[in-house]
C-alpha positions in Angstrom: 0.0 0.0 0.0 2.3 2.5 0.8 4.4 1.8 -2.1 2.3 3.8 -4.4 3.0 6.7 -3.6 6.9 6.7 -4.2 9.6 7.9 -2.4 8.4 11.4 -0.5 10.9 13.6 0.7 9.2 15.6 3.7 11.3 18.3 5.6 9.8 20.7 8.3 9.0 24.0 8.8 8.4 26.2 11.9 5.0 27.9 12.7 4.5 30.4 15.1 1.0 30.0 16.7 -0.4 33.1 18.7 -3.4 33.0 20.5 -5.7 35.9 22.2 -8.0 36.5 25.1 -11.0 36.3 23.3 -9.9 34.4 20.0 -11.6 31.2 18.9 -8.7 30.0 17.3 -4.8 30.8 16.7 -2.9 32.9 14.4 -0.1 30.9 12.1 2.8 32.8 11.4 5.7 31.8 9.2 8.7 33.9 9.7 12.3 33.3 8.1 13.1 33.2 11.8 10.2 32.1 13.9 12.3 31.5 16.8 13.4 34.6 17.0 9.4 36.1 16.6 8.3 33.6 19.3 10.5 34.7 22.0 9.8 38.3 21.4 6.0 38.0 21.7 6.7 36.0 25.2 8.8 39.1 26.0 5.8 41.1 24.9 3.5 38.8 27.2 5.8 39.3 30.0 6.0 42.9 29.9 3.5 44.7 32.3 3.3 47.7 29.1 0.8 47.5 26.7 2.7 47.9 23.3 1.4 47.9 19.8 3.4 45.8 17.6 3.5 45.1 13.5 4.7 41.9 12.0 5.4 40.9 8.1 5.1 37.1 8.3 5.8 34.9 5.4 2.7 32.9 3.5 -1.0 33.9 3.5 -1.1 36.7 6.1 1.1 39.5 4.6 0.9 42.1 7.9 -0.3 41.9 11.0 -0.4 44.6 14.0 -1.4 43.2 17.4 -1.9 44.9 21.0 -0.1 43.1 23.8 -2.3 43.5 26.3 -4.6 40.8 23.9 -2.2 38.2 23.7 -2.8 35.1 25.9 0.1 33.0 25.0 2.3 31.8 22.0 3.4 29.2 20.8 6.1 27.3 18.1 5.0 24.2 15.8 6.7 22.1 13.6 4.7 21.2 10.4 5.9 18.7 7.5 6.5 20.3 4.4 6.5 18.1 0.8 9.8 19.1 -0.9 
């Protein structure tokens, strides 16, 4: 069975997930350096200030502006990618 489908060649790429107060579901961010994004949003949680902040992720979402103050956590996610 899972001979026809051939050789696939998967790798992985990194999703940054941020969720709000009141959101029903995540945002997924792609970044050329998610890891980078993801630990300045939990800087950005942490902070007692309430900042306004503008990102240019990669993919479907071209800009994005979030409030701080509206950001319940983040997080990082590894998704397979077809090469």
């Amino acid at each position: 069975m899972s001979g026809q489908f051939g050789q696939m060649n998967f790798k992985t790429k990194m999703a940054v997930l941020v969720f709000g107060k009141s959101w029903i579901q995540p945002l997924v961010l792609y970044f050329e350096d998610p890891e980078k994004v993801y630990s300045e949003i939990q800087e950005l949680i942490k902070s007692s200030s309430n900042k306004l902040v503008e990102y240019k992720p990669l993919g479907p979402i071209k800009k994005i502006t979030l409030q701080s103050s509206q950001i319940a956590a983040v997080a990082l996610q590894e998704e397979p990618q077809l090469q």
